[in-house]
N, C-alpha and C positions, 0 to 999 in steps of 0.2 A: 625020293632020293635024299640021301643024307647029306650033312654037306662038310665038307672034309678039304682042310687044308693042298694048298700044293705041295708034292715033294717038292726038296730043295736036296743040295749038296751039303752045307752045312749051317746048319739051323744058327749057330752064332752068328754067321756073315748076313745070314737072312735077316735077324732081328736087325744088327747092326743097319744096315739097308732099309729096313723100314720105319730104323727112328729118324734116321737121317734123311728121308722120303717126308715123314710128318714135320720135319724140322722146315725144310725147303716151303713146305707145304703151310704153314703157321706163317714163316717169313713172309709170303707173298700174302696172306688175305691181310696180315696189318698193314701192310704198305699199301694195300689196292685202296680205290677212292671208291666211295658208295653211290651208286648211281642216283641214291633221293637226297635232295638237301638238306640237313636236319640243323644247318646252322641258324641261328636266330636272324630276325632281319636289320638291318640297317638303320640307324638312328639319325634322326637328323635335328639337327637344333630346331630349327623352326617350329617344328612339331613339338616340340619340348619347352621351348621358351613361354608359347604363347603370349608373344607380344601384345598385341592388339589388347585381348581378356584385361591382363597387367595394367595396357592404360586406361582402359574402362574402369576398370575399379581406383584409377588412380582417380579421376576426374572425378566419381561419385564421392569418393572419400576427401577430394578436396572442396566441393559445392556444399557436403555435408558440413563440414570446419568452415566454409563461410556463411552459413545460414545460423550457425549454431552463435559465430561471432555479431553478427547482427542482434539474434535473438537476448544475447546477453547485456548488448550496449541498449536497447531498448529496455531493458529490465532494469540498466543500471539507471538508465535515465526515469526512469520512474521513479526508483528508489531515490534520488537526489530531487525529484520535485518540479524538474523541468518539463515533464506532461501537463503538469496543470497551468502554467503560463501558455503553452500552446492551445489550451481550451477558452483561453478566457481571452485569445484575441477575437474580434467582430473582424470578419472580412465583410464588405461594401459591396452590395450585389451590384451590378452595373453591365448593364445590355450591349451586345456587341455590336447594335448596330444605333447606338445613340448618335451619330457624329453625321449618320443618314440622317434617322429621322428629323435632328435638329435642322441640317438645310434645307429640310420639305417644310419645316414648319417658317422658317425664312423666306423662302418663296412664295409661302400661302400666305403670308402679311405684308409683303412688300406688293403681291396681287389685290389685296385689298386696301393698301392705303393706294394704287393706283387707280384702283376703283371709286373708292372711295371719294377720288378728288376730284375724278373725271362723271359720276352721278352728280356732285355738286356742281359742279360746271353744267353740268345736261338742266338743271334745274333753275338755275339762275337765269339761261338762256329761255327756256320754258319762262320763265316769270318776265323776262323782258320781252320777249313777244306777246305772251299772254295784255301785257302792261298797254306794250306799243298798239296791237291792232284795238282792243277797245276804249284804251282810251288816247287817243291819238293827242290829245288836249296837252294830257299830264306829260308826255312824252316830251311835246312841244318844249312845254314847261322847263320840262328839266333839262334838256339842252341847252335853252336860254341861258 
């Protein structure tokens, strides 16, 4: 089958009618809305700012500039001379627990001058019995 226009009545009014059909027809697909979203998506600062990153690199870049100022006031103090009077002081070693050991050694000579006085005593006493029982004579004597 071949395929072959409709009659019509008058082929002008026809055309006319079916630009005006295509017209209608044009009208309505620009105005309809597309059922797939092709719009971009939404932006949100947050996501664009990245705060947090910013103060990370803020902090690294300010520990940097203080390490670098350090490093510089050390260098300058070299260069002016002032390292070598810090070399040439003598620091005094001195034990932390001297202030101990000094009252133990306070203790141990105050236990031997009591010792000390009280074996003397033990001995004298010793030499006067020793004295008295054998020689009961001299004892006498010295009473006298």
């Amino acid at each position: 089958m071949a395929y072959r226009s409709q009659p019509v009545a008058s082929k002008i009014c026809s055309h006319i009618w079916m630009l005006d059909a295509a017209d209608k027809h044009h009208a309505k697909r620009d105005t309809q809305k597309s059922v797939i979203d092709t719009t971009s998506p939404p932006v949100y600062a947050h996501l664009v700012n990245r705060s947090k990153k910013e103060q990370m690199l803020e902090e690294k870049y300010s520990k940097i500039e203080y390490e670098n100022r350090l490093l510089l006031k050390k260098m300058s103090d070299i260069m002016k001379g002032k390292e070598e009077d810090k070399n040439e002081t003598i620091f005094k070693v001195r034990s932390l627990n001297a202030v101990l050991r000094r009252k133990e050694l306070q203790k141990i000579l105050d236990e031997n001058k009591v010792g000390s006085i009280f074996t003397a005593l033990i001995k004298m006493f010793v030499i006067i019995i020793v004295d008295s029982s054998s020689n009961s004579e001299s004892c006498s004597l010295l009473q006298s």
